[in-house]
Structure formats: C-alpha cells, structure tokens
C-alpha angles and dihedrals in degrees: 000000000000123000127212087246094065094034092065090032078063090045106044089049090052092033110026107198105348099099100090099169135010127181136171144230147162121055097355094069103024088057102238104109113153133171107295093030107153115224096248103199136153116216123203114214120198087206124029117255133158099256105220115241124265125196113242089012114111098202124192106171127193134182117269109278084027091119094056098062123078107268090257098059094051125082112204118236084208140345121032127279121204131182079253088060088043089053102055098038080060105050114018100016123134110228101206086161135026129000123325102266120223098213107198115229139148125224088233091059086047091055097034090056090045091049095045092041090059093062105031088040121029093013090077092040099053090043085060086049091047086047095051094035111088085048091060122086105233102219084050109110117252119203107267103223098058097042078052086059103048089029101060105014099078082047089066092045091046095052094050092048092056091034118018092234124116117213130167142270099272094038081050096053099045091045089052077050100055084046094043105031094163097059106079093242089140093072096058084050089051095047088040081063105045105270112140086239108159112233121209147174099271080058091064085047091052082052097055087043088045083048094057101037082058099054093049097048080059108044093048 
C-alpha cells in the first residue's frame, strides 16, 4: 500500500518544485484503511502540469490557492472536486504539504451535492440493477468489489445529508444497519474488512432495497 511519502517522493522526481500542498482524505483519515485502500489525496501545483498517473494513488490536482476558494471558483487540473471533498478537507484533512487549507464550503452546498449525487449518479445505476435483477439467480456470487461499491456508497451520502458529517464506508454501512436492522448490510462491512463473507446475488437485491429506502428517508 502506498504511503504519502512515496507518493511525493514520485511527484517531486517527475515535477521538481512545483507541488506546493498536498493533503489527504478518504479512508486515511476516516480510519477505515483496508487492503486495497487507494491513497485519496488532493496536490496543489503552483504551475500547471499534467501529474503522471500512480497505481493505488486517487489524484485530484488543483492549482496552488485552489483550496482557499469556494469549490465552485476553482477548475481542477485533474480528478474531480465536490463540495464533499471540500467538507472533509476542511474539517477532518491531513495536511502532509503546504499550509492547512480552509476550504470554504456551506453545509447547504454539502447537502445539496449529496442529495443531487443520489439521483444523477446512483439513481441510474441502481434503475440498470432493478432491470437485470429478476434474471439473476439470488444465491449466484457477485464480484465483491463492485457490490462494496453500490452497497455502502448511497449510505455516506445518506448520513451527510441527515447529519453534515462525512464517515466512511464501513461507519456508513453499520450506521444504514442500526437503522435497517433487517437488509444484510453487515455482511459487505465485514468483507470490506477482510472477513471471507460470501457475497451473492440477494446481497445486490438488499442494496437496491437499502437504495431506496435511502432516498425515501430523505425525501420525506
């Protein structure tokens, strides 16, 4: 697993002295790194440059003072920046370069990016899975890393949206279970942490229930 400190060892060979901050999110800082975490980390340049690509590194890169704008004035040289991104950098971020950035962002624009994320984005996804289920034999295995992915992302958007706080994939998916008790989402936090938990069909099913049980707990 690749640490910051390689990471910036790579850039600084490939870019010398143009990375002028870099700070990092997602599971580093939310404690919940397992064994094909991805380093999430945003890099300032203080001139723009393409930033060649590293495996197990999630890159967003913005120009040098970018982090000080509100998400909307600022065009990313690479990756994709959110008000979410925004959020945690702000309030839960690890600086390992540069100066702690403040990362203006409302909690209305955090909400209003969750809520709006849940029907452009997983929306669709979730409408394909309702159209292929019924084909699909439920005791059949689903690749685990793509169930991970439908079966805990809508969770982290959910709980924002209620609370303001971001958590991570794991925290999301035992808090959906507290609230949910009866959809199986125990089992995908168990595999996402290692546990040989066997992963079907009829656990892709409980995710599109758990989905729309999402997006109704918010819109009502």
């Amino acid at each position: 697993m690749i640490t910051p400190e390689e990471y910036l060892s790579f850039l600084d060979a490939r870019l010398p002295g143009l990375v002028a901050g870099a700070h990092l999110h997602g599971s580093r800082v939310l404690g919940d790194v397992v064994a094909d975490s991805d380093l999430d980390i945003v890099v300032e340049l203080s001139s723009p440059a393409e930033v060649p690509g590293f495996e197990g590194a999630d890159v967003a890169v913005v120009p040098a003072g970018s982090l000080e704008k509100p998400v909307s004035a600022v065009t990313p040289l690479a990756g994709e920046i959110t008000p979410v991104l925004w959020q945690q950098l702000r309030t839960v971020g690890q600086t390992v370069r540069g100066t702690r950035p403040t990362c203006p962002v409302t909690a209305a624009e955090v909400e209003d990016y969750c809520r709006g994320n849940l029907v452009s984005y997983w929306k669709v996804d979730f409408d394909r899975l309702r159209e292929v289920l019924p084909s699909l034999d439920p005791a059949a295995p689903i690749p685990r890393e793509s169930l991970l992915w439908v079966g805990l992302g809508p969770a982290r958007l959910w709980h924002t949206i209620r609370t303001g706080e971001i958590v991570s994939k794991s925290r999301a998916g035992e808090l959906a279970a507290a609230r949910w008790p009866d959809l199986p989402v125990l089992d995908l936090v168990a595999s996402r942490r290692g546990a040989d938990v066997p992963l079907t069909v009829a656990h892709a099913a409980a995710s599109l229930d758990l989905f729309d049980r999402i997006l109704t707990d918010v819109t009502t």
